[in-house]
N, C-alpha and C positions, 0 to 999 in steps of 0.2 A: 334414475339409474339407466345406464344403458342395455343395448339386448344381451343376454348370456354369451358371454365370447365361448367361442367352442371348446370342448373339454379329450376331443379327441386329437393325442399327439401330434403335434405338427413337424414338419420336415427340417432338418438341422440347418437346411441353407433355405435364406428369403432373400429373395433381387430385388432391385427397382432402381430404377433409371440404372449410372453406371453405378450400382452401390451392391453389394452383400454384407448381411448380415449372420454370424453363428452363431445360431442360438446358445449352442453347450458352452461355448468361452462369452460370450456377449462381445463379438470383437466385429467391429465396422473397418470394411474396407472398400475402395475407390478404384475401379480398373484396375484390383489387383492388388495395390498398397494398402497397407495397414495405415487407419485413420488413428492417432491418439485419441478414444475417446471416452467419455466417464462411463463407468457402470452403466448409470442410472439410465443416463441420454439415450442408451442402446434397447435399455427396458419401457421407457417411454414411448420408442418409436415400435416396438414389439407387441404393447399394448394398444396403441392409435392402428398398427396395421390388420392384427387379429379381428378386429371392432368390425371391419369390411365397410369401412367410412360410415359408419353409426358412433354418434356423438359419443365420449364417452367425458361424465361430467366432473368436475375439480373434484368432487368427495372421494370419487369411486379412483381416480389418479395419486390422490394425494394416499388414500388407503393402500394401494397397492405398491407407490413409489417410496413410501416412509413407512411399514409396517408397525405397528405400536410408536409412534413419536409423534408427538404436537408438533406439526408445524404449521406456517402459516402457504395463504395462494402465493404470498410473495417469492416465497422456495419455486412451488408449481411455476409462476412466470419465469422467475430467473433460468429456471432449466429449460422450460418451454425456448425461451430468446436464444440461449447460449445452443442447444442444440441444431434450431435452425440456420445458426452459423456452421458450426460445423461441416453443416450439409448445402453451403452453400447458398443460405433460404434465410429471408427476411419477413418480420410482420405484413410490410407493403406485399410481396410477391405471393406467400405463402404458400409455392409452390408443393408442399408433403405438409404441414402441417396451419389447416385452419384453423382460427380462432371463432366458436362459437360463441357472441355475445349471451353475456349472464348463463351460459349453460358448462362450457367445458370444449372441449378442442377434440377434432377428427384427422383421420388421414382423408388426405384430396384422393375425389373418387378419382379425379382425372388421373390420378399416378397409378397405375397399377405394379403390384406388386405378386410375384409369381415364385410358392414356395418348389424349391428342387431337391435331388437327391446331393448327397456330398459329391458323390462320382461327378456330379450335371456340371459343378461349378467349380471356375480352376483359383486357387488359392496360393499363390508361392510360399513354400516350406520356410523363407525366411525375406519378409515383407519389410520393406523399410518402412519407420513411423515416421508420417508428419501433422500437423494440424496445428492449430490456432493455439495460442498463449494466450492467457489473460489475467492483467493486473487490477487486484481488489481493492477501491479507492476507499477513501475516508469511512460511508455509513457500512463499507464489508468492512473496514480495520477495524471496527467495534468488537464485530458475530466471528469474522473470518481473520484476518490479517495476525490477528492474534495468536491463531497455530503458529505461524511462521516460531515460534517457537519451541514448537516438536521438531524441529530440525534436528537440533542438539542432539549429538550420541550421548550415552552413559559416558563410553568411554571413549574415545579416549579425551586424557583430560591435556588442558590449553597451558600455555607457560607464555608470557610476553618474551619476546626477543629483547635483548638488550641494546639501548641506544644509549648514545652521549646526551648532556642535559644540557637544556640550549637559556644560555640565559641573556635575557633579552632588557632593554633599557628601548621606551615609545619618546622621542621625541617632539615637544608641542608641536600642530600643526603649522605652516608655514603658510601665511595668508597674504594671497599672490591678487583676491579681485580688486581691492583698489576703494572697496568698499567697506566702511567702518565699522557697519553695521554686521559685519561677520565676526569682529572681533573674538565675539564669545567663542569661536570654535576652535581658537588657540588650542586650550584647554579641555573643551569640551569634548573636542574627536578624540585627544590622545587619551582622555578617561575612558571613553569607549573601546578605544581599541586597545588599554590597557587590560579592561575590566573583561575583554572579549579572549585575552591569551592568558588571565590567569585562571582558566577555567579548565585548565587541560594539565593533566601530571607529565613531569616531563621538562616543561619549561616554567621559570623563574622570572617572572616579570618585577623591573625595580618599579615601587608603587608611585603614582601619581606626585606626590608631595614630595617625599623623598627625589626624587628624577629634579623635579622644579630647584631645591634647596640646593641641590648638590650642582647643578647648571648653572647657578648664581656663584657659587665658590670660584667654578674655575673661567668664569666668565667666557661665558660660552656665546658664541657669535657664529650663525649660520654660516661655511665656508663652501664655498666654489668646489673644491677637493674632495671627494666621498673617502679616500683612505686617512688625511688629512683630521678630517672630522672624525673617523671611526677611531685612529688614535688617542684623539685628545678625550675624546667620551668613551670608551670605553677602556681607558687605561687608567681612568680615573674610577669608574664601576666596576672595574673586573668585565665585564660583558663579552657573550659571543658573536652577538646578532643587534643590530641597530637599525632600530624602522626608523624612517625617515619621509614624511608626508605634507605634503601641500595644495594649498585648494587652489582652482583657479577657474577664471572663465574662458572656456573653450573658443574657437572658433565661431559656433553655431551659437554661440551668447549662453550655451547652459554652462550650471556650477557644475565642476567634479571636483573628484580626488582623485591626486596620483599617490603614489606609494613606491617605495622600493625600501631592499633589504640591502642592508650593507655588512658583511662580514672580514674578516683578515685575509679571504682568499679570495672574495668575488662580491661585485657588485652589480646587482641588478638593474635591469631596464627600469622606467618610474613605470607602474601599472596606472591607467586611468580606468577609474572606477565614476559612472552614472548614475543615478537614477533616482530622478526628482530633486526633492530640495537637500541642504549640507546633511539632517539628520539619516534621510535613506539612502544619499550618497555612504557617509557612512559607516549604517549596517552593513551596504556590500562588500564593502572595503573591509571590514574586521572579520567576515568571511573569506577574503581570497586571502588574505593576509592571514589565516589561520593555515588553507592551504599551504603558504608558502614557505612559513615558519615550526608548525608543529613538527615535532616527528612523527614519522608513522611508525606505533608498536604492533605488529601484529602476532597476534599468538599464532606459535606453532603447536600441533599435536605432538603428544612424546606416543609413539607409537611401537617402541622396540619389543615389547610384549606380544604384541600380534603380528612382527616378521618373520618371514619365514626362511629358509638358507638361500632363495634366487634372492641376488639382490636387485635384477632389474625390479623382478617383482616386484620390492619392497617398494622402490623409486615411486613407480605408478601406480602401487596403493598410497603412498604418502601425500602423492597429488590429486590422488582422488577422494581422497578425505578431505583436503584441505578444500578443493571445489564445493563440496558438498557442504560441510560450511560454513560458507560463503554463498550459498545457494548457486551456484554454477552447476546445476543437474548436465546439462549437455556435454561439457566439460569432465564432469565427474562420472559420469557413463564411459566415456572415451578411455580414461585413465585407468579406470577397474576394470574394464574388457580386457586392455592390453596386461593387467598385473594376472588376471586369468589364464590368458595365451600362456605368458609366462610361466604360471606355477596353475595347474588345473583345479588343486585339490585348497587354494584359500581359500580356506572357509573365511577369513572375518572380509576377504573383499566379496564374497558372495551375499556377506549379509548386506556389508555398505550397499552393493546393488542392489540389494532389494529395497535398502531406503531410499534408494535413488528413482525405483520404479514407483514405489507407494506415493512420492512426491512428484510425481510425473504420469498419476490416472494411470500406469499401468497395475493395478494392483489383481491383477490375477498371475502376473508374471512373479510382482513380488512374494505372494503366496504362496507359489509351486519353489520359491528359492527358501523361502522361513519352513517350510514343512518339511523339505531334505536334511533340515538341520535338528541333529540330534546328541544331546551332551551336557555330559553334569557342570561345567563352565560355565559359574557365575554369570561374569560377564557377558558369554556368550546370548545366556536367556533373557539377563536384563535387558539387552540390546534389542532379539528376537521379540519382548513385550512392549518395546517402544514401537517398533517398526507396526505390529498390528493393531496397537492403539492409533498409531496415522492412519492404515487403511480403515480402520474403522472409523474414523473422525471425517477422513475424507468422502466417504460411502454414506455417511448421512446418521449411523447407529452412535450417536453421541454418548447412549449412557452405555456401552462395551466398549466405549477409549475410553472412557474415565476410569472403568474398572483392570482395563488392560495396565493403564497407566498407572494404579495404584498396589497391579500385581509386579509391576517392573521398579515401585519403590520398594516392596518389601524384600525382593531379590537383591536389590541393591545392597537395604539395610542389612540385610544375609552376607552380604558380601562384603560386610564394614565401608561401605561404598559412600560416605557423606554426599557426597557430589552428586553421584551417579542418583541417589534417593532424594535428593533439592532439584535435578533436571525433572524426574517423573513428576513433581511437586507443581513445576512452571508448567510441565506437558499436561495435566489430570485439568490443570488452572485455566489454561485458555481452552479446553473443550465446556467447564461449566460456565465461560464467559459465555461460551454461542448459545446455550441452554439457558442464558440472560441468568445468572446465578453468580452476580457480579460479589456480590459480597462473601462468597464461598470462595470463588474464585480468588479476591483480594488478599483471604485470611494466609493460604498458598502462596500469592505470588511474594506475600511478604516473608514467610518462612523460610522459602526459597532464596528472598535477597540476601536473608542475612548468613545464608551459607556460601554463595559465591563472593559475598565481600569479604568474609574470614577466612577465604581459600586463594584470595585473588584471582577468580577465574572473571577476568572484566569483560571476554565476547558476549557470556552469557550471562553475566550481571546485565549490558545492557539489553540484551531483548529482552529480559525478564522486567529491568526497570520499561521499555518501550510498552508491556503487554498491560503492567500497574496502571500508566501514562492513559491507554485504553479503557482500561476499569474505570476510572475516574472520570474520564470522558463520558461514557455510557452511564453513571450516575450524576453528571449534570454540574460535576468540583471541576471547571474549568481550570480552576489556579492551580491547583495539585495536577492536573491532567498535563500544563505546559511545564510544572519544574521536570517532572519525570520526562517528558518529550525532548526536555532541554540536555538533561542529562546522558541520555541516551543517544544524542545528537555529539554531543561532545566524545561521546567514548567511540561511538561508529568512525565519528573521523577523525581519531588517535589512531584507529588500525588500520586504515583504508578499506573500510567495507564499504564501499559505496551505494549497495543496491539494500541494505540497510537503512544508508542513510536515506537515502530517496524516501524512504518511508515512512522512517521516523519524523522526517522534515516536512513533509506533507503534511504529516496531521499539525505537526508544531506553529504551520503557516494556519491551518484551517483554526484554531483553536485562537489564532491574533486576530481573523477576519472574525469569528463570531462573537467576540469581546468587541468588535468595532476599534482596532486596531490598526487599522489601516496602513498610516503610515510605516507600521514595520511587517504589517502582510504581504502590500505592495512587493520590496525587493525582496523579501523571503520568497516566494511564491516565483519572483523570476529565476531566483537561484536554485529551485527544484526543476524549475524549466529546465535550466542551463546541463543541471547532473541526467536530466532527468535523457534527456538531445544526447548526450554523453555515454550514456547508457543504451542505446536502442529505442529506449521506451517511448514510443509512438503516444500510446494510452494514457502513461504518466504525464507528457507534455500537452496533450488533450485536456486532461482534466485541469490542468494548471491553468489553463487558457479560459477555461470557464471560470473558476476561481475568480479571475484577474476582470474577467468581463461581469461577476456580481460585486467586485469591488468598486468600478466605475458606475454602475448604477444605483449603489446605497449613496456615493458621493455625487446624485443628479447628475451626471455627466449619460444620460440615457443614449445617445445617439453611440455616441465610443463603445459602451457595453452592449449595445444589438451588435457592432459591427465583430467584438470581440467573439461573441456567445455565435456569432453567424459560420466566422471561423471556426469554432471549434466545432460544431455541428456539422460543416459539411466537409469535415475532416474525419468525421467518427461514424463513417458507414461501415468499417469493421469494426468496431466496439460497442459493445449494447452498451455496457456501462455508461463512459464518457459519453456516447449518443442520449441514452434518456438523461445526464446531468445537463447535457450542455443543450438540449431543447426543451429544457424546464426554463432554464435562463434565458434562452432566447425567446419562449413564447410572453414570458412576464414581460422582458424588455419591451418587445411588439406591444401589447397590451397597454404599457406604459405610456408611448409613442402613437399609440390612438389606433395603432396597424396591426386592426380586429381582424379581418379578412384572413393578413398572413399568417395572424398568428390558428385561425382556425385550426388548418393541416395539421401541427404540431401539435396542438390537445388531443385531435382526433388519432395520430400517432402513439402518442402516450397509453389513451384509452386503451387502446387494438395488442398494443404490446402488455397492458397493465405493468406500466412504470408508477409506480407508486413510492413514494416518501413521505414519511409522516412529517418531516420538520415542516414549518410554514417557514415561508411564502409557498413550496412546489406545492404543498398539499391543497391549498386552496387554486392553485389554478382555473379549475375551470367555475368556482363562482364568482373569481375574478375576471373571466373573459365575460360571464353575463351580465355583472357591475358593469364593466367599460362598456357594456352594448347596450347599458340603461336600463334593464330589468334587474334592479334590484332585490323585486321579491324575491327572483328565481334564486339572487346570490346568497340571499338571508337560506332559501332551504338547502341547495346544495353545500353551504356551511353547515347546519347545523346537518347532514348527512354524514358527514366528514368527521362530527364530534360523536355521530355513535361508533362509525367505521373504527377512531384510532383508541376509543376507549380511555385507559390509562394513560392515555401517551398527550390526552390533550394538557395543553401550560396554560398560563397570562396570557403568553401571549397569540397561540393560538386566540383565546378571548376577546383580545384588541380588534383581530381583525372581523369577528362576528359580529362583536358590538359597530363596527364602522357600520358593516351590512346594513344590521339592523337600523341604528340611527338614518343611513341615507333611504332605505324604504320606507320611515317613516318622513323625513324632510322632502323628499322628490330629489333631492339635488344630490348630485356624487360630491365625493369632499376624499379622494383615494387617488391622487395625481403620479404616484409609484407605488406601483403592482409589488415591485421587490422587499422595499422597506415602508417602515411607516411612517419611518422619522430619518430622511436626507443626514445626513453628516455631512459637514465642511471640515476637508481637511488641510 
């Protein structure tokens, strides 16, 4: 334990470099600006600075940071990483916060820190927030990702917009290489891209067989004509909409697809779609081609209940609910400020902004906004118990959102409120998901589905299916984990929510790669690229790149995956996340490739930060760097180190790789020529 940090009151303002810190709000600020930053991070550095650069160790951190809750050092590092970014500060530099090996972490004596009176330090009365975002990739969409569905209000509830129903007739592929041996794909692409648009409500696709029969009657012969064609086929179908696709070989000697849509009022350009061979040509293909064709239904809020007589006001509560979600927080700040300006006294856009602040770490702001609010209004308090089950969920007190959560269902059910009592059900669900309470959590998110599908509320049938899709992931039902992934993919891009779908799509790729699925990981994986480029998302196109660079190295292609995994690492110097995935990848690839040396720094990296994952291959890394450098004894202990570290969590196949260990300590000889897999795939 460390020395007794002092117990006589300290001074409300603490400096260091350009930074203050208030003690009484926990609020960081930067020359003045207000830093967006967690609670916790500001308590962290409160307790590392009081310490007077005396060690202070993970127990005594973890005790003080999580009061009454199990967590693991994993929590302690994640916040450790994520805070030194905030401030500028990396494992390498460690400029404010050192990492003491095996003991616990200090503040750097060299930083001195000088506490003042309020008067001493000047603070602007109204500080602009900025600071880092950060997006929670696949092993946080298990624990974390899965709030994303506390977003959801009680109220108000969703209604689909109405669109026209597009119905659609695939005709067979048009095979343009010249090569016989493609024949099969006549048939084959237009099943797929059949079987890819009758996945979506809305559109009417004529089935595979039928399309064929009915082609044979009116003797149907590819024409030169796109309106030509659109007549004679679809006047004989009834049809709105006629795909129309053909393979060919490119300039550059690769196969594609191109595609176009042909309608009675427009004809598209042919879209050339790439990537690898005719079947992942393909997949991409039945993806844009969903773009091009689905409609987008997106639900509106019915909000008239909570307007008030400004009607500008109403305008920019209506869009700032609609931002919110759709998780557009910055957006939905903008819109509820100005419904404020407008009418002072809305109350329900003071609440939206406090869900906007609790979703955005300002959660002492949204606090001071839910404690003003006082009123026998159902809805009002349901709303009010949702928003503090998120600050609580987000602040770390997991079991006071579950309980919050299930005070905001029985308000509901007070309030004959179906909906509103199945939302707290999905919300209570993904807080006992992060409490690994998957089967608790499961029994919920199921109760839940079957109240948004008997109400048709489809935004949040699919997170709710997305959060299942997680549960099952987290208990190791891979197949059940992609139908619900699949689902929820199909229903995100019926509404155009895209920053949904980036998510759902991610895991649905991850979940093809660890099946050894390759071939449809592969363009899955670049098509989350693609949204992801589309989106802003720096971190989301980072991680995809590591992805795509563990795909080429389960398929021996090791040189492609270093140079892949290289990229993505010395892209991800602002994201711990994607940084520790995508220098697990690369130290294995190096490793693979004989390139012990290079790969040293990057272990050594990982150590210092404690990047830790339990899945193997990343968890064996460094008995894997002792194997490739011929000390096998040392690989056989630091494996078997490894099996008491993860406990429960060890499988088979952890085992596969202990047993190699062992086996090569006893033979003298390595027999582990890829560090990533065991078993190469040829795809």
């Amino acid at each position: 334990m460390t020395e007794q940090l002092e117990t006589d009151r300290p001074s409300r303002w603490l400096t260091f470099d350009q930074y203050v810190i208030d003690r009484e709000t926990l609020e960081l600020r930067r020359d003045g600006v207000l830093i967006d930053t967690p609670a916790r991070s500001v308590s962290l550095l409160l307790l590392l600075i009081d310490a007077k650069s005396s060690v202070v160790d993970k127990d005594e951190l973890v005790a003080r940071l999580w009061p009454d809750q199990d967590v693991s050092d994993w929590s302690l590092s994640r916040l450790v990483s994520d805070t030194r970014q905030i401030l500028g500060d990396s494992a390498q530099a460690q400029r404010f916060i050192q990492t003491v090996r095996n003991r616990g972490f200090r503040w750097n004596p060299s930083m001195a820190a000088v506490a003042e009176a309020a008067s001493a330090v000047a603070v602007p009365p109204e500080a602009q927030t900025t600071g880092p975002r950060y997006r929670r990739a696949l092993l946080l969409v298990i624990a974390l990702v899965s709030t994303i569905g506390v977003v959801f209000a009680v109220r108000p509830y969703l209604f689909p917009e109405p669109v026209g129903l597009v119905r659609a007739v695939v005709l067979p592929l048009a095979v343009e290489t010249g090569d016989d041996q493609d024949a099969w794909a006549e048939y084959g692409v237009m099943s797929l891209l059949t079987t890819e648009l009758q996945r979506f409500d809305g559109v009417q696709v004529q089935d595979v067989s039928a399309t064929v029969s009915g082609l044979s009657q009116i003797s149907f012969e590819r024409e030169a004509a796109a309106p030509a064609m659109f007549e004679r086929v679809c006047g004989a179908f009834g049809c709105s909409h006629l795909v129309d696709s053909r393979l060919v070989v490119g300039d550059d000697g690769e196969t594609s697809i191109d595609f176009r849509v042909i309608t009675a009022t427009e004809i598209s350009q042919y879209r050339r779609v790439a990537g690898g061979d005719i079947l992942q040509s393909a997949g991409r293909a039945s993806r844009e081609l969903v773009t091009a064709i689905v409609p987008v239904r997106p639900e509106r809020p019915a909000l008239q209940s909570m307007y008030v007589e400004d009607r500008v006001a109403n305008q920019n509560f209506a869009l700032g609910v609609n931002a919110v979600l759709t998780r557009r927080f910055d957006a939905a700040e903008q819109y509820l400020t100005l419904a404020l300006k407008a009418q002072p006294d809305y109350r329900w856009a003071e609440l939206y902004l406090a869900d906007v602040y609790a979703h955005t770490a300002r959660f002492d702001e949204a606090t001071r906004l839910l404690d003003a609010v006082s009123t026998d209004d159902l809805a009002m308090r349901s709303f009010v118990a949702k928003v503090r089950s998120n600050v609580a969920h987000e602040q770390g007190d997991l079991s006071l959102a579950v309980s919050l959560a299930d005070d905001m269902r029985e308000i509901a059910l007070e309030a004959g409120d179906e909906v509103g009592a199945a939302t707290a059900l999905m919300n209570s669900a993904a807080t006992l998901q992060s409490l690994g309470r998957n089967a608790e959590a499961l029994q919920r998110y199921t109760a839940a589905a079957a109240v948004f599908e008997k109400t048709g509320h489809r935004l949040r049938a699919a997170q709710n299916s997305f959060n299942i899709g997680n549960a099952y992931y987290a208990q190791g039902d891979l197949d059940a984990a992609l139908a619900r992934y699949r689902d929820a993919s199909v229903a995100f891009r019926s509404q155009g929510v895209d920053t949904f779908l980036s998510y759902v799509d991610y895991a649905l790729c991850a979940v093809l790669k660890t099946q050894g699925k390759y071939a449809e990981a592969t363009p899955c994986f670049k098509q989350v690229r693609e949204l992801s480029e589309k989106l802003g998302d720096v971190e989301g196109a980072l991680l995809v790149m590591a992805e795509l660079s563990g795909i080429e190295m389960a398929l021996g292609r090791l040189d492609e995956g270093v140079t892949m995994a290289r990229q993505a690492y010395n892209g991800a110097s602002d994201y711990a996340y994607a940084r520790s995935y995508a220098s697990a990848m690369l130290a294995l690839g190096l490793l693979s490739t004989g390139d012990i040396n290079a790969a040293q720094p990057l272990i050594l990296e990982r150590v210092q930060n404690e990047w830790d994952d339990p899945r193997q291959p990343y968890v064996f890394i460094s008995a894997s760097a002792a194997h490739a450098a011929g000390d096998f004894s040392a690989a056989v202990t630091l494996a078997e180190a490894v099996r008491e570290q993860i406990g429960e969590a060890w499988t088979p196949e952890h085992q596969q790789w202990l047993d190699l260990y062992q086996a090569d300590a006893v033979s003298g000889v390595g027999s582990i020529p890829n560090y990533y897999t065991l078993e190469v795939k040829e795809q």
